[in-house]
N, C-alpha and C positions, 0 to 999 in steps of 0.2 A: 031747857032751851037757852042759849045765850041770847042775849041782847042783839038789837037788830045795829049793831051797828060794828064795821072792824076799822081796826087801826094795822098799821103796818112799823114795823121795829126793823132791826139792822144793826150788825153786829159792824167789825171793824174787814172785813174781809171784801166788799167791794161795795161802801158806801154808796157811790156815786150812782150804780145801778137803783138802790134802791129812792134816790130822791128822783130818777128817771120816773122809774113806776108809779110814785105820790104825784108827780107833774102829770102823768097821764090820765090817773084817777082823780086829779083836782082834789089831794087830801096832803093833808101835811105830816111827814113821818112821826111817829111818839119817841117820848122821851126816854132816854135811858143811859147813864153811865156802863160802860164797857170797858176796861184797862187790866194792866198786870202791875202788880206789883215787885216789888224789886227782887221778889222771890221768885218770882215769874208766876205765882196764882194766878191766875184771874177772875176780877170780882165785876159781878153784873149787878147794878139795882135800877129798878122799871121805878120809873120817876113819875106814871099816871096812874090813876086809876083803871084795872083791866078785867075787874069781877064781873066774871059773865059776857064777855063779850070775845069776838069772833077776832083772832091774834093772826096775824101772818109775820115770822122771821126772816127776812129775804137777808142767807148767808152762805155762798158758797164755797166748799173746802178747799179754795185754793192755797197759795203760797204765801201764808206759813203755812201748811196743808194741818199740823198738829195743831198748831193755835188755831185755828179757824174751828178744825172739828171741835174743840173743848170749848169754846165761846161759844158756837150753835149747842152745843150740849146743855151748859151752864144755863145760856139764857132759858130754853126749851125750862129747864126745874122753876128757874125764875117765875116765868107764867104760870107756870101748873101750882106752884105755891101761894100763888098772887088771885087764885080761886078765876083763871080764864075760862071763860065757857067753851075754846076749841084752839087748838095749836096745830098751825101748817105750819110745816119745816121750808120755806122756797129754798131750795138748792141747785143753780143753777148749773152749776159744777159738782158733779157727785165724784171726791177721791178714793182712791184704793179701787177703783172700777176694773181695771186689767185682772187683779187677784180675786176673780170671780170663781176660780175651780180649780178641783188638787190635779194639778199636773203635772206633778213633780212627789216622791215620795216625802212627807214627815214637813209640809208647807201649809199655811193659812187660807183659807179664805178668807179675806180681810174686810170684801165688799159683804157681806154678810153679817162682820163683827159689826161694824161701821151701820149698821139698818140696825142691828141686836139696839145698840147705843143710843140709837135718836127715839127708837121705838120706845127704852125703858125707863127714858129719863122725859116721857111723857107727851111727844108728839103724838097728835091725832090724823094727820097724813101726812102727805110729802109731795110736793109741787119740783118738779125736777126737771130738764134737760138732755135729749140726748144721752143717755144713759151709754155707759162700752159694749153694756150687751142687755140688752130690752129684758131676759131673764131676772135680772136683780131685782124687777119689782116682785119677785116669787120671795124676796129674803125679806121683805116688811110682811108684817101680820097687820100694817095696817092702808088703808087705800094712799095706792100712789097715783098722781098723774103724771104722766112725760110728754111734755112736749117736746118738739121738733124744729128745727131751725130752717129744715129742706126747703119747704115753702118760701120763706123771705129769700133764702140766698139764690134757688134758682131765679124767683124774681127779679132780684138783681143781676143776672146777667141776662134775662130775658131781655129788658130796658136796652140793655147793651147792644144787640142785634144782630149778633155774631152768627158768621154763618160758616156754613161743615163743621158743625159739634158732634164731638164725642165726648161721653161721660165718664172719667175712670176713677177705680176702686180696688179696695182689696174683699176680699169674701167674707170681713167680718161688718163691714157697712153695707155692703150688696144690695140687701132689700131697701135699707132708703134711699139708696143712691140710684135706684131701678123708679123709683118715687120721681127721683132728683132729675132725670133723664128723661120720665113721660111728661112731666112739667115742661121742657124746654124741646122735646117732641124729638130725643137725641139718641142713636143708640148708646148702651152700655160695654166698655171696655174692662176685664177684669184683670187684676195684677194679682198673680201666685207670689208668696211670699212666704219666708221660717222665719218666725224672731232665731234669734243666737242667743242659747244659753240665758242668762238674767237681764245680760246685756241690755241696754238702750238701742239695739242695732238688730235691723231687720235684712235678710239676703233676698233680694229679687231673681225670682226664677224664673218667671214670662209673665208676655200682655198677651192676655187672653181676649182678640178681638184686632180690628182694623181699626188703626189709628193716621193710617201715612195719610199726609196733607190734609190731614183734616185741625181744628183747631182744637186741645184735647181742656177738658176742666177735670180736675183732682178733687172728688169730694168726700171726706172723714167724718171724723166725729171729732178728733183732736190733732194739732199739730202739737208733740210734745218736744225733744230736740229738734227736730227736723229733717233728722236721718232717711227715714222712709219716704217721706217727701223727696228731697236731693237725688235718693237710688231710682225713686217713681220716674222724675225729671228727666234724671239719664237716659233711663229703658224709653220714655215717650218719642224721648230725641232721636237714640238709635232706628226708630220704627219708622221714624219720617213724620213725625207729627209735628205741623207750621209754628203755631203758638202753642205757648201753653200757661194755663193757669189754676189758679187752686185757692181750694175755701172749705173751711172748715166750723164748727161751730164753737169749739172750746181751743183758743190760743194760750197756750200753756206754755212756750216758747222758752222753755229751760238753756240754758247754758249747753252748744253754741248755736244755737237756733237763728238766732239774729245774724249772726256772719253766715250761717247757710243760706238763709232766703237772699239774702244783699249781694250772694254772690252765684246765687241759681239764676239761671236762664227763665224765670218765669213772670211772666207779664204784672202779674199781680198777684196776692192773697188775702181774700176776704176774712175775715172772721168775725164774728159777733162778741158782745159786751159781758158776759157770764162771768168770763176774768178779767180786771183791772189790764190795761195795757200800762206800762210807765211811758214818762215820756224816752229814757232812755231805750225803747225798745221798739219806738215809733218812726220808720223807715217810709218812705215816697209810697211803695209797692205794697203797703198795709193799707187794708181797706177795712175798719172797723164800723162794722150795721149792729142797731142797739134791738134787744129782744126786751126792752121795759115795754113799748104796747101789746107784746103777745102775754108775758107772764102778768100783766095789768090785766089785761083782757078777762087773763086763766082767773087770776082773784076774785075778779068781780062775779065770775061765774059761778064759783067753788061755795063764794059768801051766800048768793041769788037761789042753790040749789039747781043750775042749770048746765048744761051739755056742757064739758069742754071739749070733747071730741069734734063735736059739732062744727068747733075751728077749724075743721082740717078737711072739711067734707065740702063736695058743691057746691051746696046751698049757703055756704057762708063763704063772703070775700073778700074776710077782713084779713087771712095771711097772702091775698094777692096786692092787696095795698099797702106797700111794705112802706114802712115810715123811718124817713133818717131822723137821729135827733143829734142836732150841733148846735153846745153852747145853750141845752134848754130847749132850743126850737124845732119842732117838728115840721116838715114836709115832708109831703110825696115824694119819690123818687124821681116817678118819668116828667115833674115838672123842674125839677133843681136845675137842672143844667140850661133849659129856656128860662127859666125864673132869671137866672144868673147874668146870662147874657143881656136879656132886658134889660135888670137894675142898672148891669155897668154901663149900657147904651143912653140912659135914659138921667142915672143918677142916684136912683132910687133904690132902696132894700127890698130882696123878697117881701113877699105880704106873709108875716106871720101867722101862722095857726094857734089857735088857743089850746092851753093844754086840758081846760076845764071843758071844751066842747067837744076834747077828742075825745074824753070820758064820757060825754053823755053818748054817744054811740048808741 
C-alpha cells in the first residue's frame, strides 16, 4: 500500500498547467531538477522524499515532442527507483496519436511504441486527454483514464447564447462531437474528408448536413497546422453558414497556423491549456479555457479510489461549472462578464475564489 498521501511533479513541457492543478488541489508541486546537458542528455533528480507514496507526473508530449517524451520517461525511472508506491503518467497531450495503425505498407505504429515506453520504464496508469483515437488505451497493459474537454467547451458557448447552432466535424471526432451537440441541444453537421499522402493537408469532399444561416461551431480534438480548419471554413461559407467558430482541445498550432486563423473568416477559437500557448502565438480570436480543475479533480479521485467517470455522468456537475483561470484566479464563467462590468462601474475587483476551497469540493 503507499502512503496516504500524493504529491504532484512536472517536467519542463508545460509547467504552468501543472502549478494550475497544485492551486486547485491547494498543494504545492515537489521538487525536482529537470535539465539537459550540453550533450543534450537529460538528467532528472527528485529532490523529496517519494518512498511509498502516491506520484502523479503532469507532462505532456508536446513541442519539443522528443524532449518531452524522454523527460516523462526519465522522470517515470526516477520514481520507480526512488521506491514510489504508484506512478500516474498525466499526459494531457498524447504525441505520435495519428500513427495509430499500418495504413501504409513497411510504417510504425508509433502510438503503441510511445504506451510500450511509459509502460516499461515503470508507470502504473496514465491520466490523459482527448486521445486521436479512444483505441490507444488498447496499447497500455496498464489502466488508462481519458478525459474529455466536450464538456467544458460546449459549456462555453452555451454561456454564450448563440442561437441557430449547428455542430461540425470530421468522422474521426463524430461520437464526441454528437456528445458536443446534445450538450448545446444542436444538430450535427459532418465534413467527408482524405488526408493527402503524409502531407499535413487534408481535401474536403462535403458537409454532410444543413448548415445555410445557421451559426456553425468546428469541434476536433486538435488544431495542428490549421489546414483542415481553413478548408472546413471555406466549405461552411460556400453552404451559407452566418458565423462561424471553432474549438478544439489540444492547440498544437504548428507553423502556419497562426497566419491561418488571423486570416480565416472565424469568429473565434477556443482551445484549452494541455499545450503551452506562447505569447508569440496569442492572437484577439484565441480563446484559451484551462483543464487544471478537471485533471485536479481526475487526481484526487484516482488518489481517493473513486469514479472518474462519474465526471461526466448526470449526477455530477462539476464539468458544467466550467472555471476560467487568469493570472492564478478562478471563476465561474456565466459570472465573469457581470462580475466585470460591476467592478469597472463601481471601482472594485471581482471577488476572488480561493483556490484551497475549490479543492475541497
Amino acid at each position: 500500500m503507499y502512503a496516504d498521501q500524493f504529491e504532484i511533479y512536472h517536467g519542463n513541457a508545460n509547467p504552468e498547467l501543472a502549478r494550475k492543478i497544485c492551486a486547485y488541489l491547494g498543494v504545492q508541486p515537489g521538487r525536482a531538477e529537470v535539465f539537459q546537458f550540453a550533450n543534450e542528455n537529460i538528467f532528472v533528480r527528485i529532490l523529496d522524499n517519494v518512498r511509498e507514496k502516491d506520484i502523479f507526473v503532469v507532462q505532456p508530449t508536446c513541442r519539443p515532442v522528443n524532449q518531452s517524451i524522454m523527460e516523462l520517461l526519465i522522470m517515470i525511472d526516477a520514481f520507480k527507483r526512488a521506491s514510489a508506491g504508484r506512478i500516474t503518467a498525466v499526459v494531457p497531450y498524447y504525441a505520435y496519436g495519428r500513427s495509430d495503425k499500418k495504413d501504409q505498407p513497411r510504417v510504425p505504429i508509433t502510438a503503441r511504441l510511445v504506451a510500450d515506453m511509459i509502460t516499461v520504464a515503470g508507470a502504473d496508469r496514465l491520466l490523459t486527454m482527448d486521445l486521436h483515437q479512444g483505441q490507444i488505451q488498447g496499447f497500455f497493459s496498464i489502466p488508462v483514464d481519458e478525459l474529455t474537454a466536450v464538456h467544458l467547451l460546449s459549456n462555453y458557448f452555451r454561456q454564450k447564447h448563440l442561437e441557430d447552432l449547428v455542430v461540425v466535424t470530421d468522422l474521426g471526432f463524430a461520437k464526441r462531437a454528437r456528445t458536443f451537440a446534445e450538450l448545446l441541444d444542436a444538430p450535427l453537421a459532418i465534413i467527408e474528408k482524405r488526408r493527402i499522402g503524409n502531407l499535413d493537408r487534408a481535401e474536403l469532399l462535403n458537409v454532410i448536413g444543413d448548415v445555410r444561416d445557421r451559426q456553425a461551431i468546428i469541434v476536433d480534438d486538435e488544431i495542428d497546422t490549421a489546414g483542415t480548419l481553413v478548408e472546413t471554413v471555406r466549405a461552411l461559407e460556400r453552404e451559407g453558414a452566418k458565423r462561424i467558430f471553432a474549438c478544439a482541445t489540444h492547440g498544437v498550432l504548428s507553423d502556419p497556423a497562426i497566419e491561418r486563423i488571423r486570416a480565416a473568416n472565424v469568429v473565434e477559437v477556443v482551445l484549452t491549456d494541455t499545450i503551452p500557448l506562447p505569447p508569440s502565438k496569442r492572437l484577439p480570436k484565441i480563446t484559451t479555457i484551462s483543464v487544471a480543475p478537471l485533471i485536479g479533480e481526475a487526481i484526487k479521485r484516482i488518489h481517493r479510489g473513486e469514479s472518474v467517470g462519474a465526471l461526466f455522468s448526470s449526477e455530477i456537475s462539476f464539468t458544467q461549472e466550467l472555471l476560467l483561470w487568469e493570472d492564478g484566479v478562478a471563476r465561474t464563467l456565466d459570472v465573469r462578464a457581470e462580475d466585470d462590468q460591476a467592478g469597472a462601474a463601481s471601482g472594485t475587483e471581482p471577488l476572488e475564489v480561493s483556490s484551497t476551497a475549490q479543492g475541497d469540493r
